[in-house]
C-alpha positions in Angstrom: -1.3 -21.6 16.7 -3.0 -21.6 20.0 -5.8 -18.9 20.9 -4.1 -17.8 23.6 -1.7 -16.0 21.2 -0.1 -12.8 22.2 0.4 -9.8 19.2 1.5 -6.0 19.3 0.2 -4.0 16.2 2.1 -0.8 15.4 -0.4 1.6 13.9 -3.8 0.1 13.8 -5.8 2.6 13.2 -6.8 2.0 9.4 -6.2 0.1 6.5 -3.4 -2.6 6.9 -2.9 -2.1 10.5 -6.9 -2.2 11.5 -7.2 -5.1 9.1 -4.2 -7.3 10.7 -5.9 -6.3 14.4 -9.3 -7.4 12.9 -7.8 -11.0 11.5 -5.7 -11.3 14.8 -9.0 -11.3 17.0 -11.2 -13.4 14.7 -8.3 -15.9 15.1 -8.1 -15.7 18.5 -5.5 -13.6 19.5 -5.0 -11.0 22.4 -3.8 -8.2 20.9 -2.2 -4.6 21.9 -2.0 -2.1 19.3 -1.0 1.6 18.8 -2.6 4.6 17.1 -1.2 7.9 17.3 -3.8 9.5 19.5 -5.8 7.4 21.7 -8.8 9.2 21.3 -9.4 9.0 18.0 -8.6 5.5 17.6 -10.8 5.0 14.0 -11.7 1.4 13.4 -10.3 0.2 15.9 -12.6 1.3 18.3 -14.7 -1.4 16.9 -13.0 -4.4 17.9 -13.8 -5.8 20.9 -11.0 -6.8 23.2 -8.2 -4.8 22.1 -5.7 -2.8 24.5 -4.9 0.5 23.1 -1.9 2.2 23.9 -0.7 5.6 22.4 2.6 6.0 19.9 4.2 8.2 17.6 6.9 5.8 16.1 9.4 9.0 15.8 8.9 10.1 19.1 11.5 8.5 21.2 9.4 9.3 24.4 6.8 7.8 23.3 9.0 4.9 21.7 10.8 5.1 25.7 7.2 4.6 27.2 5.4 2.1 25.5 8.6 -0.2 26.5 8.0 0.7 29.8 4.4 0.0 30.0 4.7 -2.9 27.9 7.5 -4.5 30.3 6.9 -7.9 31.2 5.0 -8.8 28.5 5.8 -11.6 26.1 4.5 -10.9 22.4 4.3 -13.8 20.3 4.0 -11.4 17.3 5.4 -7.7 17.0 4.2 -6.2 13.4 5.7 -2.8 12.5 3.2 -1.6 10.3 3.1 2.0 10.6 4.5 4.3 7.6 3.6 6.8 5.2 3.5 7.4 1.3 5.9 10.8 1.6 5.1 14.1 -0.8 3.1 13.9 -3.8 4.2 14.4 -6.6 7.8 12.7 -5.7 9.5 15.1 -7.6 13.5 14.9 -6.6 14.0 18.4 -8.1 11.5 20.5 -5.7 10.9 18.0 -2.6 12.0 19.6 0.5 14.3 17.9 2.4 12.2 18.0 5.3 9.8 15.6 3.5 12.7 13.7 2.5 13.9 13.2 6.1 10.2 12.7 7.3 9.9 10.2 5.0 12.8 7.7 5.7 12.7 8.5 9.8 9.0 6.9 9.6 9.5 4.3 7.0 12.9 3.2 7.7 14.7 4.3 10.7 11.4 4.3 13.4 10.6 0.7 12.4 13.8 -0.1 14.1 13.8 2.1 16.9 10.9 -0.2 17.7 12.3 -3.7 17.2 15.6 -2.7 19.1 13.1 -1.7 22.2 10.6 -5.2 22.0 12.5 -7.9 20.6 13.7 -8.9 23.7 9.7 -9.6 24.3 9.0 -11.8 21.4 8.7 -15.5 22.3 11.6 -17.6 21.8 11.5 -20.6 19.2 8.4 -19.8 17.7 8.4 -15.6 17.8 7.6 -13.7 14.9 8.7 -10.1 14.0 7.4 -8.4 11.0 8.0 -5.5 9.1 5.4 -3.8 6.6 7.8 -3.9 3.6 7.0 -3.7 -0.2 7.6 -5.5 -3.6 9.3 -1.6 -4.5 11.9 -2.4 -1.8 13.4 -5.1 -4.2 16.3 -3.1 -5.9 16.4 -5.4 -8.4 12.5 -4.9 -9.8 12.6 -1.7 -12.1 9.3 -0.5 -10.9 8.0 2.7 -8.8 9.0 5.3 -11.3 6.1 7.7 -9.9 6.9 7.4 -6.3 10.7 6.8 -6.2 11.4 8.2 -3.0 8.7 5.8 -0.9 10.3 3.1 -3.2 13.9 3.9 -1.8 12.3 4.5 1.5 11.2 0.9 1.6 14.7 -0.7 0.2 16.1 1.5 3.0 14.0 -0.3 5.4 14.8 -3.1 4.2 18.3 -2.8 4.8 17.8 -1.7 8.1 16.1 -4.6 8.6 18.8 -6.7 7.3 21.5 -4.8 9.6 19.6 -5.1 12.7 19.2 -8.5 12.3 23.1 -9.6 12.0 23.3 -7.6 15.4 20.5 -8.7 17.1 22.2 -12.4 17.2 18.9 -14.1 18.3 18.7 -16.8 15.2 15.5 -18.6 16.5 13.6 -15.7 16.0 11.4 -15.6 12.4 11.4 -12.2 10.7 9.6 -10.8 7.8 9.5 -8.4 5.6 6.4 -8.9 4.6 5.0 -7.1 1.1 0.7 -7.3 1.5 0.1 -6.7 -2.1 -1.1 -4.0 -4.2 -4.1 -3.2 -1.3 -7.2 -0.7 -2.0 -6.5 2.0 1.2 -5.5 5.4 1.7 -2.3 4.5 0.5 -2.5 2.3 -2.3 -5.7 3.9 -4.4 -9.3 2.8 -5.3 -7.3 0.7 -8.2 -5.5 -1.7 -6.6 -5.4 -5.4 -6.6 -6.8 -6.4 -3.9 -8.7 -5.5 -0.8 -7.2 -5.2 2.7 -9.2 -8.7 3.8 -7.4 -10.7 1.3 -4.1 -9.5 2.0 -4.5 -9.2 6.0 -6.1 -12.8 5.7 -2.6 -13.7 3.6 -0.5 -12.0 5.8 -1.7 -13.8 9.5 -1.4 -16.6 7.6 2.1 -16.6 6.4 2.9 -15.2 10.0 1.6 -18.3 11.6 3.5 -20.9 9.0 6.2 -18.8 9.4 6.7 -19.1 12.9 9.7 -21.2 14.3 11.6 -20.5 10.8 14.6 -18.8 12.1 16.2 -16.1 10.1 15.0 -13.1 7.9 12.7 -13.6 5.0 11.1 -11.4 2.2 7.9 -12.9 1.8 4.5 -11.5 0.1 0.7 -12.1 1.5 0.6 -15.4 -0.4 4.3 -16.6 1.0 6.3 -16.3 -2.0 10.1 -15.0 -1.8 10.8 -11.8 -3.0 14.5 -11.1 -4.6 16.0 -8.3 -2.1 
């Protein structure tokens, strides 16, 4: 890809999201990304280059806003990362379904509420949209037993996904759902797999063979195909 690469990052501020930022502008890129308040940006203060703007995914003010300041712009990559584990423990007897609603309007619903605003903005032909997704998504993959309701959360998305695709109609434009491992953050635990270099590394680098591959795809970091 050329250097003069254009990206949007939703929720940079940490883990995946900084990581992705920090691959993006050792690649080259110009990148915008969100945090949730601008002043306490985290890691992301620390990359030179970046343009900050401010978003609360379930905040359809905010959502309203950033389209309007971002108007004009053409994004060769939009990456939804933003999301949340949910209550801990996931227990479905005593959650409160508050935390149940929080949950799947940040993981599932919001991610959408963004594409529908910024798609129009990704590049055609070669445009990529991605999604933070996860291997606990797959229906199919009996796995997740502690943390069920971030596991339906993320096959929810995933449908979403897959819904606002057929209506979308655009079929040059490459989307993933993109699972980035078992990652050592906030989210994923000291025990993990991997750390957040290896999979944001992975993921930039499926984004960019990926690009011009028309269609929805269920990849992971090292761009094999996940069963939905």
């Amino acid at each position: 890809m050329a250097t003069s690469r254009t990206a949007l990052i939703i929720g940079a501020s940490r883990g995946l999201g900084l990581g992705l930022v920090q691959r993006l502008q050792e690649d080259g890129w110009n990148i915008t990304a969100t945090v949730r308040d601008p002043k306490n940006p985290g890691g992301l203060k620390d990359v030179p280059g970046v343009h900050i703007e401010q978003l609360e995914m379930n905040d359809t003010a905010q959502l309203d806003g950033l389209k309007q300041r971002l108007n004009g712009q053409v994004f060769d990559l939009v990456f939804v990362n933003a999301g949340i584990m949910g209550p801990l423990p996931q227990d479905i007897e005593t959650v409160k379904p508050e935390d149940i609603g929080s949950l799947f309007m940040t993981n599932a619903v919001a991610p959408i509420r963004v594409a529908q605003r910024l798609a129009g903005q990704i590049r055609e032909g070669s445009g990529v949209l991605a999604f933070m997704s996860s291997i606990l998504g797959s229906v199919t993959i009996p796995d997740g037993g502690e943390i069920p309701l971030y596991k339906a959360s993320k096959a929810a998305l995933n449908s979403m996904v897959n819904s606002f695709i057929v209506g979308l109609q655009r079929p040059d434009l490459c989307v993933l759902a993109m699972h980035p491992g078992w990652v050592k953050t906030d989210m994923g635990g000291e025990n993990a797999e991997i750390d957040v270099l290896t999979s944001t590394r992975g993921m930039l680098d499926q984004i960019k063979a990926q690009s011009g591959n028309g269609g929805l795809h269920f990849i992971n970091y090292k761009g094999e195909s996940l069963t939905w």
